[in-house]
C-alpha positions as CSV (number, residue, x, y, z in Angstrom):
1,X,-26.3,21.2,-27.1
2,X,-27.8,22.9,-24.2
3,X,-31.4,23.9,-23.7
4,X,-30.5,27.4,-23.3
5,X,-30.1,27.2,-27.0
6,X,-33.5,26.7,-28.1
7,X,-35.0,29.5,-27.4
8,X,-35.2,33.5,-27.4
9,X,-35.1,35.7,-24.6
10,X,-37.2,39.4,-23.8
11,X,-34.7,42.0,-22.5
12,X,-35.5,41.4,-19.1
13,X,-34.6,37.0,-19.5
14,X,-31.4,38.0,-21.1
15,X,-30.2,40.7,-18.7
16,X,-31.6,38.6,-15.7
17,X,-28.8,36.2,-16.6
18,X,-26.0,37.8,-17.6
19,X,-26.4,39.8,-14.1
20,X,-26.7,36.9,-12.2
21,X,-23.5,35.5,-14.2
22,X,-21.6,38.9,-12.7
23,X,-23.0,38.0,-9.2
24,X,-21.4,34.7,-9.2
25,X,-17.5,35.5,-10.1
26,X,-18.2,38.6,-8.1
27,X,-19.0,36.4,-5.1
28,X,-15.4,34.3,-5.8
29,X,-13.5,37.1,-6.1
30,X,-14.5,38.5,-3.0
31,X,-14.3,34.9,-1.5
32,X,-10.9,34.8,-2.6
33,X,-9.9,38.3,-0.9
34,X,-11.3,36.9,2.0
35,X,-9.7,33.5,2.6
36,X,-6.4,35.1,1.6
37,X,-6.7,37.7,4.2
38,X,-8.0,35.7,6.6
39,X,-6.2,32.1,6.0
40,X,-3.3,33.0,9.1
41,X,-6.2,33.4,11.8
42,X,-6.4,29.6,12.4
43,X,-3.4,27.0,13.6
44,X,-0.9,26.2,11.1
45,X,-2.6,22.6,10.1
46,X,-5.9,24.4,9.5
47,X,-4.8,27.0,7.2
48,X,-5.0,24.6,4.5
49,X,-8.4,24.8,4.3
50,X,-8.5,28.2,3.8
51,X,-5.9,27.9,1.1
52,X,-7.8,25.6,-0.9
53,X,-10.7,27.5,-0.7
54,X,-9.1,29.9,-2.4
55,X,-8.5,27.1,-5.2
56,X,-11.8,27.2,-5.3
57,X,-13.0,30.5,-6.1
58,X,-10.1,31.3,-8.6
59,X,-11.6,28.0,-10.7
60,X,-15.0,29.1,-9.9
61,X,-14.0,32.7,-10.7
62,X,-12.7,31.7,-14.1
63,X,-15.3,29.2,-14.7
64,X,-18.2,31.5,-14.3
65,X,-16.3,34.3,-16.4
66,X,-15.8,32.3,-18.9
67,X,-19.7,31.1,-19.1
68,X,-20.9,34.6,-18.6
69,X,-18.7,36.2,-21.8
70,X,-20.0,33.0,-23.7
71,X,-23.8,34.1,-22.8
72,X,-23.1,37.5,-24.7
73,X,-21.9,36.0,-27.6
74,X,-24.2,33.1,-28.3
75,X,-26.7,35.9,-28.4
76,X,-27.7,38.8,-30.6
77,X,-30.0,41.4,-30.7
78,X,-32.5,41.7,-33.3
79,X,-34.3,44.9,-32.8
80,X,-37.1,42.4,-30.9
81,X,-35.2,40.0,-28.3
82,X,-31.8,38.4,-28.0
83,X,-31.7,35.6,-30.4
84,X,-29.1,32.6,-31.2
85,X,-25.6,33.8,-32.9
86,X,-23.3,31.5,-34.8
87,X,-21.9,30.6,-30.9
88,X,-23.6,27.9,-28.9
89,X,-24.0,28.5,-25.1
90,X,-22.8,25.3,-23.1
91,X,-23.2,24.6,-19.5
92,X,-20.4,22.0,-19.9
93,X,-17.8,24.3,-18.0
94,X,-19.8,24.0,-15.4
95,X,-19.3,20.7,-15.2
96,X,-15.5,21.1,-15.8
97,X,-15.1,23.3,-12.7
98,X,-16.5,21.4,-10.4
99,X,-15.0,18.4,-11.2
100,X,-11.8,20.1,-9.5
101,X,-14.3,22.1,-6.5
102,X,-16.0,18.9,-5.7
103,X,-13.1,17.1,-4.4
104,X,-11.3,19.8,-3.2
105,X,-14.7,21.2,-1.0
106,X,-14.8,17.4,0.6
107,X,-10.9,17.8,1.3
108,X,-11.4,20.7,3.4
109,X,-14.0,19.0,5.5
110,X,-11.8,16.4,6.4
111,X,-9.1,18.8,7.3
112,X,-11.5,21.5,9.8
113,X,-12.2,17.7,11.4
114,X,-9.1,17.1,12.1
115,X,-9.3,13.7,10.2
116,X,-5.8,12.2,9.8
117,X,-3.5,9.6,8.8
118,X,-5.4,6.3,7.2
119,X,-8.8,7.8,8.2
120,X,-7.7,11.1,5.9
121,X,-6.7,8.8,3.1
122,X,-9.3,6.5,3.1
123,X,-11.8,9.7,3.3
124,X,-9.9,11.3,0.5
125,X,-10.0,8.5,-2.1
126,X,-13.9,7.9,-1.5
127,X,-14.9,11.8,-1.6
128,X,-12.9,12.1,-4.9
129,X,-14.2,8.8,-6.5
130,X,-17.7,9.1,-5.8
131,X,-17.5,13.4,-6.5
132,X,-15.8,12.8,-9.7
133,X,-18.2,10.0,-10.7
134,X,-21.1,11.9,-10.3
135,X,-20.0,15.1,-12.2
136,X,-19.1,12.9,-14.7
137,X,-22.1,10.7,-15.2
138,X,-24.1,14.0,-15.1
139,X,-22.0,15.6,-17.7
140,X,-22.7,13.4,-20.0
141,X,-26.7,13.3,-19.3
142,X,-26.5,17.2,-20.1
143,X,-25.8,16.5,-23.6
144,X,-29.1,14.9,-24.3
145,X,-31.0,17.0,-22.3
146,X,-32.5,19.1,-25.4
147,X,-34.5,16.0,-26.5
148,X,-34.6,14.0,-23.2
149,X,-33.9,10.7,-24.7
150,X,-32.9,8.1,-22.9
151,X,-29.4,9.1,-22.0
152,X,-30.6,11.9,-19.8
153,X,-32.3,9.9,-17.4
154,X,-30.1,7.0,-17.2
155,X,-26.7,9.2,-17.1
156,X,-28.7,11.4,-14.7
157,X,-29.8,8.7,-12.4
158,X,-26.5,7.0,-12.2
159,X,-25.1,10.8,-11.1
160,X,-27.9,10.8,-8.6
161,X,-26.2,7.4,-7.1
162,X,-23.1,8.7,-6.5
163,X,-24.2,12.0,-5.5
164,X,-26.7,10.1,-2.6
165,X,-23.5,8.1,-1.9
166,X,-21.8,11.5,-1.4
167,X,-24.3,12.8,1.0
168,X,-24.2,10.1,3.2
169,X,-20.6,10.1,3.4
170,X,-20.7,14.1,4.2
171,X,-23.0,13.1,6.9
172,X,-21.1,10.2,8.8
173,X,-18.0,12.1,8.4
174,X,-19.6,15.4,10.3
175,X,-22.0,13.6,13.2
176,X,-19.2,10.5,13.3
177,X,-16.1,13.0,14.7
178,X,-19.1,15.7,16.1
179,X,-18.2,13.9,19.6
180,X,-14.3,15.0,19.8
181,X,-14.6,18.6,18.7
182,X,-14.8,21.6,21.3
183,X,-18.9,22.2,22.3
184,X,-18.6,25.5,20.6
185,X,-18.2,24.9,17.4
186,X,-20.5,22.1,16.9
187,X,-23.4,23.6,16.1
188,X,-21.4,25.4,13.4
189,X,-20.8,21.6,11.9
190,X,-24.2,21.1,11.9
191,X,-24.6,23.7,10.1
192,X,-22.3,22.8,7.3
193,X,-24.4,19.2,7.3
194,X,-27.2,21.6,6.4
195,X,-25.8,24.0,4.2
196,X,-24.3,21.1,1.8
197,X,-27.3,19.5,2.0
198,X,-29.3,22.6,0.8
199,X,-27.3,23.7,-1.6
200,X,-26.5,20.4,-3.4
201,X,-30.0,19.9,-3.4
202,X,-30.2,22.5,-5.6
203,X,-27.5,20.8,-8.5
204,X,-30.1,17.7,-9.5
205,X,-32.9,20.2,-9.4
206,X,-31.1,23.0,-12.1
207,X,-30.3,19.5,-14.2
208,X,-33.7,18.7,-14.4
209,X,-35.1,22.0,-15.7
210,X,-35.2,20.9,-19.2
211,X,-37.8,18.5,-18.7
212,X,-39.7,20.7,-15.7
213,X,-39.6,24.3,-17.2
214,X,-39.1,24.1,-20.6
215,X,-39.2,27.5,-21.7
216,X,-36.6,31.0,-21.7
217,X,-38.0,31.3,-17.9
218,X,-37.0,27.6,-16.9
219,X,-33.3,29.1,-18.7
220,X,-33.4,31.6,-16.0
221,X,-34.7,30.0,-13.3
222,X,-32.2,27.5,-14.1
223,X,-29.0,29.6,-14.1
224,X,-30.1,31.3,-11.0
225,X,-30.4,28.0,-9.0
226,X,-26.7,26.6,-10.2
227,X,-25.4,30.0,-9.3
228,X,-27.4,30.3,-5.6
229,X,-25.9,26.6,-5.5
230,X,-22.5,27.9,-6.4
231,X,-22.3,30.6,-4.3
232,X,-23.8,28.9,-1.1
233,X,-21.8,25.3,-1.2
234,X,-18.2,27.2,-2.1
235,X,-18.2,30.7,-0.5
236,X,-20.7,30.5,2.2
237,X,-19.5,26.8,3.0
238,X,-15.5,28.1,2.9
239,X,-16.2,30.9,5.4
240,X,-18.1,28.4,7.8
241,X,-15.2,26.0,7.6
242,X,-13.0,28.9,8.4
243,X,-15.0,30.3,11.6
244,X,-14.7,26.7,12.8
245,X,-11.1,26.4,12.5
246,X,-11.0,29.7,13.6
247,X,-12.5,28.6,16.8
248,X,-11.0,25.4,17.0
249,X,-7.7,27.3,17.3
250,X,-9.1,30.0,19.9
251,X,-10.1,26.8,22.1
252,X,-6.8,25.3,21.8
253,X,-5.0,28.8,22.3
254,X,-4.0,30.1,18.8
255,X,-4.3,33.5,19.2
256,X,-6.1,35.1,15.9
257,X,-5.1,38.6,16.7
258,X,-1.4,37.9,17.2
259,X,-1.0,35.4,14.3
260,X,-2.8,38.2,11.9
261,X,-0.5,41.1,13.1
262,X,2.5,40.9,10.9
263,X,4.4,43.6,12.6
264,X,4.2,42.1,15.8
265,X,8.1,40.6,16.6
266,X,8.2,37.0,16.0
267,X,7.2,34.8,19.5
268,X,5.5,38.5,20.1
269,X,8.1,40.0,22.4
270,X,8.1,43.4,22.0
271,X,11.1,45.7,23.3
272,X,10.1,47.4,26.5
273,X,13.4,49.4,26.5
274,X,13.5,53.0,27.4
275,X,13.8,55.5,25.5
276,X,17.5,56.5,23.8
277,X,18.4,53.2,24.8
278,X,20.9,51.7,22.0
């Protein structure tokens, strides 16, 4: 089980939590409004991303939903502090969720660089082996984390391999087609070397918890960082691709306004007759 389990929490620990829970599939629901409102302001081949971003926050939505109603019920009031019910609390679905985000956040990237054809598959396969590997190796660390045997450090290391891998894959494929993009929008794919690298950062950090804060405050310091994390490298990250696309498209002469006005007539002829005329 979890380390969340092992302990008690003061009013203030429990509510921390089960707020910051609330933030988190607030955020994706929001997110999702967003990329579905905005996913027509960007050429056709770029709306993609905006459409699996959406695929993100509806798993990340449900995912954190589910997590937060779990919180409430593997914990009980006693007239003192909120102590273990007969339900256990599991981070596990974490894990779960973003073994489908992981692959498809990479994806995106690809996509806003306008990687194609071999390079796109090649890309593709490597972002999806290496991101699944690590969630995996990771989720099975997290079961042994309560005791920190063996199996947490090894399975954990091997996750930090893969997730090293990972970064420096993120970072040839951003600086590596930095050259061909328009000058405006680079510094916006800089920042999304950044941001991934910030907010990933965070993941290995929130795993080892256990063994660096072991205590109801390391629980809550723990569940903020994977939600900061979770918000920053899946909403934050899917609007950035967007405004990139978005300018991409501006620069290549997509016009946002135009493509997001659904009454205007299609190739946005309008009829100048005059009036009464039939």
């Amino acid at each position: 089980m979890n380390f969340e389990n092992t302990f008690t929490y003061d009013f203030f620990q429990y509510t921390i939590v089960s707020h910051v829970f609330t933030l988190g599939y607030a955020a994706m629901a929001a997110g999702l409004a967003y990329f579905l409102l905005t996913s027509k302001n960007s050429l056709p081949r770029y709306q993609l991303s905006s459409t699996l971003s959406a695929v993100v926050m509806v798993s990340a939505f449900l995912e954190l939903l589910v997590i937060s109603l779990q919180w409430r019920s593997s914990f009980a009031w006693d007239g003192a502090a909120y102590s273990q019910s007969a339900a256990l609390f599991s981070n596990g679905y974490r894990y779960m969720n973003w073994s489908i985000d992981v692959p498809v956040l990479l994806t995106q990237l690809l996509i806003v660089l306008g990687v194609t054809g071999a390079a796109f598959r090649r890309g593709w396969i490597t972002f999806t082996v290496a991101g699944l590997a690590m969630v995996y190796t990771g989720y099975v660390g997290q079961f042994y984390e309560v005791e920190r045997s063996a199996p947490f450090w090894v399975w954990g290391s091997i996750s930090t391999v893969f997730f090293l891998v990972l970064l420096v894959l993120v970072y040839r494929t951003i600086h590596g087609n930095l050259d061909r993009l328009p000058q405006e929008v680079r510094s916006l794919v800089r920042g999304v070397w950044w941001l991934l690298l910030f907010s990933w950062m965070l993941y290995p950090g929130a795993y080892l918890m256990p063994a660096m804060w072991d205590s109801a405050d390391g629980v809550v310091a723990r569940q903020i960082t994977y939600t900061v994390a979770d918000v920053t490298s899946k909403v934050v990250y899917g609007i950035l691709l967007a405004a990139i696309a978005r300018k991409i498209s501006k620069h290549e002469g997509h016009d946002p306004a135009t493509a997001a006005d659904v009454t205007m007539p299609r190739g946005g002829v309008t009829d100048t007759a005059a009036p009464g005329r039939i």
